[in-house]
N, C-alpha and C positions, 0 to 999 in steps of 0.2 A: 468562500465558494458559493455559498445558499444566502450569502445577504448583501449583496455587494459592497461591503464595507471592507477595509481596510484597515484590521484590528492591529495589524505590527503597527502601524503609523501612526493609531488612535495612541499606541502604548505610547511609543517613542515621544508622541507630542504633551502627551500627559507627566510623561517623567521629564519633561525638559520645561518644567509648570506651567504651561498652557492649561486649561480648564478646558474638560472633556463636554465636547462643541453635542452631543450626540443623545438622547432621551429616549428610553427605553420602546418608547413607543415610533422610532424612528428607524427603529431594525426591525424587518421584514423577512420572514424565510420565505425562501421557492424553492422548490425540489432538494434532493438531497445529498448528501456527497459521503464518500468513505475513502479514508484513506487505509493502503495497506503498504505495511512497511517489509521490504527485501530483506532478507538477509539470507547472507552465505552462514547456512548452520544447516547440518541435517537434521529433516525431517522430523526424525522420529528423537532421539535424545536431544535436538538443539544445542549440538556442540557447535563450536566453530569450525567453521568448515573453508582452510585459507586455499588458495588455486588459483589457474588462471581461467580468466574468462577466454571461451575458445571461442567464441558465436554469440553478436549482440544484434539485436534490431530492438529497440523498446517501442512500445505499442502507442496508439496515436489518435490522434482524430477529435472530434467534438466532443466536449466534457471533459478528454484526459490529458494529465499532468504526470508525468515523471519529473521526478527530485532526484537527479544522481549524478554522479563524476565518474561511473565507470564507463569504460567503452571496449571496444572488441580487441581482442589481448591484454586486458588490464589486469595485472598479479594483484587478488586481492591477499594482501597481508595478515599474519597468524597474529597481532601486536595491539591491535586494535579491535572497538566496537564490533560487532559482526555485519553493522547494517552496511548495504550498499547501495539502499534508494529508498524513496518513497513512489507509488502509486497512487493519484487522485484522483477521483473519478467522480464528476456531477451530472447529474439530468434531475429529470420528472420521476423516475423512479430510482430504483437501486439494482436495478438489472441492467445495467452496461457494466459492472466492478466484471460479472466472470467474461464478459469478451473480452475485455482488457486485461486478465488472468491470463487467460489463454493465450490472449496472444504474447503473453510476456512470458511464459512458459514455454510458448512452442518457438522463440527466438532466442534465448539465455540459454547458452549452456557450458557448465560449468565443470570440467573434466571429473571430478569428483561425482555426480552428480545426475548423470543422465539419466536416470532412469526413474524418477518421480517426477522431475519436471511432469510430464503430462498430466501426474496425478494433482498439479497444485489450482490447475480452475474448478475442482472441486469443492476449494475452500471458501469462493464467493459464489459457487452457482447454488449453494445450499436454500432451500426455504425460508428457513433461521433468518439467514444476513438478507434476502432479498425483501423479508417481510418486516426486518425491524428486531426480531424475536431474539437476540444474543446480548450476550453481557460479556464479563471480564474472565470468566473461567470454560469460553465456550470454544477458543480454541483446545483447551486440556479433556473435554469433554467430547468433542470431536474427534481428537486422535484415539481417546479410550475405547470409543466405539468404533476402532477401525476405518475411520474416514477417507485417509489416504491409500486404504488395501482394497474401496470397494470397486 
């Protein structure tokens, strides 16, 4: 998304022994991208959370990418992974991730579940993710501190 290169095809062409055509100095970033991954799990314990989806519209426009196979009435199943998409989102900054939160939030909903939806554009309109500032334990440290109740 930030280099316009095409790493699955780099891989594939390098495992199928081609010699990787590409020099460090020939990747270029612009702007930046996050992805955030769906899952049917609640909120707070991250259990599985299996249902049908009652209400889908996924969110759209310049920069954004949804990764999923659900669609409006899809049972997601108690049997499987929890995820049900990916969200990707590129620009210039990193302040388009909570519009595309929101609106994915205010479009999904998932019988189990309606009542934090609204609460989940909270989780990229934070400082933290729009400034760079998070690492691996920052969503456990987010919920700790009441993130999704403020």
């Amino acid at each position: 998304m930030i280099t316009d290169i095409d790493l699955i095809l780099e891989q594939i062409r390098v495992a199928a022994g081609n010699d990787l055509e590409l020099e460090q100095s020939d990747v270029r970033f612009h702007g930046h991208a996050i992805e955030c991954r769906i899952n049917a799990e609640n909120a707070v314990s991250f259990r599985p959370s299996p249902g049908r989806i009652v209400h889908y519209h996924p969110p759209g426009g310049l920069g954004v990418r949804v990764d999923s196979a659900v669609y409006h009435g899809y049972a997601i199943p108690p049997y499987y992974d929890s995820l049900v998409g990916k969200l990707i989102v590129h620009g210039k900054t990193r302040r388009r991730m909570p519009d595309a939160l929101a609106a994915r939030a205010g479009r999904v909903r998932h019988r189990r579940h309606r009542d934090h939806a609204a609460a989940v554009p909270r989780l990229g309109a934070g400082e933290e993710i729009i400034d760079g500032q998070y690492h691996i334990h920052w969503l456990e440290e987010f919920l700790a501190r009441g993130g999704l109740e403020q």
